[in-house]
N, C-alpha and C positions, 0 to 999 in steps of 0.2 A: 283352307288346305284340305287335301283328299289325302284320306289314309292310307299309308306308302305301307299296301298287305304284304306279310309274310306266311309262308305257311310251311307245312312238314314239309323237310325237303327229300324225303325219299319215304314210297310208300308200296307195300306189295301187298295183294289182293289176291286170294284166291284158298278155297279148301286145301287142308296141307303147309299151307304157307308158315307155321308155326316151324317147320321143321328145318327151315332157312335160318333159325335164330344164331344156332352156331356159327355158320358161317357168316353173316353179318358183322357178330361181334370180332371176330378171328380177326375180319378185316384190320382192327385194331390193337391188335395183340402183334406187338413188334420186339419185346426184351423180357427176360427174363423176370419175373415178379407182377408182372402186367398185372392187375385181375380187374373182375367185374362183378358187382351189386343185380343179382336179382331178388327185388321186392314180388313176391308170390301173397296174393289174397290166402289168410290164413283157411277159407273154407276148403282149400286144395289138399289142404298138409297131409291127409288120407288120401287122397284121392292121386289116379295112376300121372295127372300133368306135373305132378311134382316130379315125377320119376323123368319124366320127356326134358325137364330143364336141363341145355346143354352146360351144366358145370364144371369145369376145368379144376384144377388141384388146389388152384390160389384163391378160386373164386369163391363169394358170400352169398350164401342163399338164406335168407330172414320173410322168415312169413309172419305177415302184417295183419292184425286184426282190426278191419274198418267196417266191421259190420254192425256190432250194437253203437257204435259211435263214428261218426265222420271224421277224418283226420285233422286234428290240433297240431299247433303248432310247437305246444309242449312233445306229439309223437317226433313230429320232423325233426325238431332239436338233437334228441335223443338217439332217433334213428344215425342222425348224421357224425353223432359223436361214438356211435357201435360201431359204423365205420371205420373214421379217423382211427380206431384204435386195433381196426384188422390189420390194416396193411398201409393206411394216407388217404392217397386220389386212387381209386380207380379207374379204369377207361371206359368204363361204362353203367351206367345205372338202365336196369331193363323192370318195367312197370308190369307186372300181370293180373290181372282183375279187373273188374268195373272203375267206374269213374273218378272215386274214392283213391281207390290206390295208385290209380293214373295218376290222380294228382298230387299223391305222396312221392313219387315218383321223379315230377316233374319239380317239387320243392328240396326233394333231396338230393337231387341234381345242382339246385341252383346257391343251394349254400355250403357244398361242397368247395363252392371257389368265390363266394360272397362272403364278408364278416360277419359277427354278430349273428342276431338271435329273426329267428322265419318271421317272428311279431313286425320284425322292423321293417320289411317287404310287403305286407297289405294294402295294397294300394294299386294306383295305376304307375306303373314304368320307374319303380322304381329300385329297380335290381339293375345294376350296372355293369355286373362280367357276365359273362356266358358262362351256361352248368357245363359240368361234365358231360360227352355224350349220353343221351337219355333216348329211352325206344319204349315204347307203349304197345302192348298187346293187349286188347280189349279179349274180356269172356264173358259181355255182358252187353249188348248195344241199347243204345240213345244218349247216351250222356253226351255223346260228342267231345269228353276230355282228352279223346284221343287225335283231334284237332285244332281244339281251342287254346288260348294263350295266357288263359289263366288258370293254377292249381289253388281251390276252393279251398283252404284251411279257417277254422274256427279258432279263435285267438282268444285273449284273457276278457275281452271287453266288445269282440265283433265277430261275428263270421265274414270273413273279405277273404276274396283269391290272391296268388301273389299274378299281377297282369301285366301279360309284358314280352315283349318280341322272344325274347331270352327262355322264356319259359315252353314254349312251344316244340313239341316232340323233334328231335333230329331224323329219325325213323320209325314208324308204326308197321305194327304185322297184324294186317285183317285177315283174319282167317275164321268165314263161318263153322268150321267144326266146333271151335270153341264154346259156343253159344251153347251143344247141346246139353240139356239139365237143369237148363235154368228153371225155375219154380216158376209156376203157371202165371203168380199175383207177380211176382219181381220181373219176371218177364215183360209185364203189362207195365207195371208203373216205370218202371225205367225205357219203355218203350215210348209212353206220354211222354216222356220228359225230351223227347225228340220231338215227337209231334208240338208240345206246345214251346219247345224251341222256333219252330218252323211257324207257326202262328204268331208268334211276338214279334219274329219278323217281319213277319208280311204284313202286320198290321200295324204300323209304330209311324214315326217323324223318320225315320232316317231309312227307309227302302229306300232299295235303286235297283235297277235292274240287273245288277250284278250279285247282289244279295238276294235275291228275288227270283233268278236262277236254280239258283242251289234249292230255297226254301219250297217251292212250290215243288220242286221233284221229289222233296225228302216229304213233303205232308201226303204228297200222292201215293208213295210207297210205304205211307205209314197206315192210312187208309183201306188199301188193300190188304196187309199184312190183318187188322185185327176189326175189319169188317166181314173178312172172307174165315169165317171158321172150320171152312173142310180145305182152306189152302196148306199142300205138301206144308211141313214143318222144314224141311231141305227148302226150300222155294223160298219159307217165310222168313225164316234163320238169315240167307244171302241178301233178303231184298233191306232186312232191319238193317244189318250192318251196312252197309252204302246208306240206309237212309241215314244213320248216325253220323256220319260223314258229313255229310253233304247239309245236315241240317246244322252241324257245327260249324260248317263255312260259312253257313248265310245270316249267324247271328253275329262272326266274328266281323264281318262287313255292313252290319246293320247291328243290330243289338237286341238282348228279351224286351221285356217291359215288365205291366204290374203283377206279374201271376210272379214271377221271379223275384220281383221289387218287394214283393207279400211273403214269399215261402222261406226267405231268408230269415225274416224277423222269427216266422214258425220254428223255422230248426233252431236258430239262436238258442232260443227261449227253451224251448220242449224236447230239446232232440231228434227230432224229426228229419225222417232221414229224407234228402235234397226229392229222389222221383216221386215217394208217396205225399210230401209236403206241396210240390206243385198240382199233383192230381187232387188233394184238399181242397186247395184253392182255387184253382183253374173251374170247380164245379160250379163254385159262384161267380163266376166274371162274367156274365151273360152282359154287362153294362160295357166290357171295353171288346170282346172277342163273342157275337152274339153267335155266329156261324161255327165256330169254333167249338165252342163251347155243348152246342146241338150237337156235332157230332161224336166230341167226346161220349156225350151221355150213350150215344149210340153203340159204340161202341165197347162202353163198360158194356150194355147188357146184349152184345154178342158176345163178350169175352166172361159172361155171369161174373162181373165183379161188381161190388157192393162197398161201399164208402161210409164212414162211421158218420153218425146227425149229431149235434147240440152237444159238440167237444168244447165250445167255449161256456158253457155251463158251465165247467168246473174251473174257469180260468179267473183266477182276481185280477182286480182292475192295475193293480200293480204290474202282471205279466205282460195286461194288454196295452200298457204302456210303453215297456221296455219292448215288446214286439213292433210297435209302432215305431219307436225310434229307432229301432235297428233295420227298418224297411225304409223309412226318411231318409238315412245316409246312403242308398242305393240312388244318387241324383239322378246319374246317367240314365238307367232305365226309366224314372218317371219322366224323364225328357225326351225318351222315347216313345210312353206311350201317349205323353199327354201333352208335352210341346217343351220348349226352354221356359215357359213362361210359367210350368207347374206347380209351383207355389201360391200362387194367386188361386188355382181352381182347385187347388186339393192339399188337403192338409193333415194332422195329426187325426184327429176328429171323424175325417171321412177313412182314413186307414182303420182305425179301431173300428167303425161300422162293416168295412167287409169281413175282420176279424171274426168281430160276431155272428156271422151268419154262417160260420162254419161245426 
């Protein structure tokens, strides 16, 4: 069977395009009491985008703190029941931030009109109604959450996405203005996190030329962005976010593989947040991603970034088990990088050996 793709069904692109937000939503506002959920990245709460949020009278504006920790499903629960207790359903949940809160976004959407508790959704497909309309404005590119079909939450006992047709943005607003300010390192690692999107693709069991589309424009525009250190930051800003895009399309039709399969068990374990935990890893894959990996390094030192040595020094063999096993249950992608048959050539054993060498 060939994967019957879904994707955003409606998508605007361009500087400015932020300021569409209102009428977007409006679209949906037909009776009195109507309101809508904007989840705002608590780094804004000072900052003038707060003020731009087109708020209405009934509307809920909550800014979400995913910055020292990745979104749990303990946040979503809670967030969902701040809601219920505003006004019910809204008719809109609108996501602003990085990838994080994209995906808090796209979960507080989806149990808005799902039972039970976000824990119960980890997994592949198996959220069964559709969220409330949900809308993603990225202020931060490469995540690709503002494409992809899974929102990433960390649970009592795993980090899993909720993955799943359902979850996947109704409308996104790409708008490079937003990008600017991003910090120089954050910029970078969540920039990787595109690029070695793009990488895992192209280099796995399940390319196709349709995935391989997307992926190869998104690694070429990631390339230039952070090889080229005197290119315009207006230039660089526009080309990240399309490549964020586009690099989130071609893993949704193909898949990551081990750098992803690896960074999961990292954040589980250590908190480690999803872009700097793949650029951890990614620096030692020279075994699955030899080319890739070259120009990574090339890249950090155009961009003078520098990567911490011998963090598993301090890690007991206890952590680097429980990272292991939480990198083992990522099936899909070791079947991506290394075949259906990946149990036979690679195991607990070989996982804790790349651990170590970070």
């Amino acid at each position: 069977m060939f994967k019957n793709f879904k994707s955003v069904e409606r998508t605007v692109y361009g500087r400015g395009a932020f300021n569409q937000l209102d009428e977007i939503i409006g679209a949906k506002r037909r009776k009195s009491g109507d309101f809508a959920v904007f989840l705002l990245d608590s780094v804004f709460q000072n900052h003038p985008l707060a003020n731009r949020v087109p708020l209405h009278d009934e509307d809920l504006l909550v800014f979400v703190d995913v910055n020292a920790h990745e979104p749990t499903t303990e946040l979503i629960d809670g967030l969902v029941n701040m809601v219920k207790a505003h006004a019910g359903r809204p008719i809109a949940v609108a996501g602003i931030g990085g990838g994080s809160l994209m995906d808090s976004a796209k979960a507080v959407s989806l149990m808005l009109t799902n039972p039970g508790s976000s824990v119960d959704y980890q997994g592949w497909d198996l959220v069964k109604k559709p969220g409330v309309f949900h809308i993603g404005i990225p202020t931060i590119a490469g995540t690709g959450a503002e494409v992809s079909r899974t929102a990433v939450l960390t649970g009592p006992t795993r980090k899993l996405g909720l993955n799943s047709d359902y979850t996947i943005f109704d409308q996104i607003v790409l708008d490079p203005e937003l990008l600017a300010g991003v910090p120089k390192e954050q910029r970078f690692y969540t920039g990787m996190d595109c690029y070695i999107h793009s990488v895992e693709s192209l280099v796995g069991h399940f390319l196709n030329p349709f995935s391989g589309a997307y992926g190869e424009k998104s690694l070429d525009m990631c390339v230039d962005v952070f090889m080229n250190p005197n290119l315009d930051r207006t230039d660089a800003d526009d080309q990240l976010m399309v490549a964020s895009y586009l690099g989130g399309l071609s893993l949704t039709y193909s898949r990551v593989g081990a750098c992803h399969a690896l960074s999961y068990g990292l954040s589980y374990v250590h908190g480690t947040k999803h872009g700097y935990a793949n650029c951890l890893v990614f620096n030692h894959l020279q075994d699955f991603y030899p080319e890739g990996v070259e120009t990574f390094k090339k890249m950090m030192q155009v961009q003078g970034i520098e990567l911490p040595q011998n963090l598993s020094a301090n890690w007991t063999d206890d952590e680097l088990s429980r990272m292991a096993d939480i990198s083992m249950g990522m099936e899909i992608l070791w079947e991506h990088a290394i075949g259906l048959d990946w149990k036979k050539k690679f195991g607990k054993e070989e996982i804790i050996s790349y651990f170590k060498k970070l």
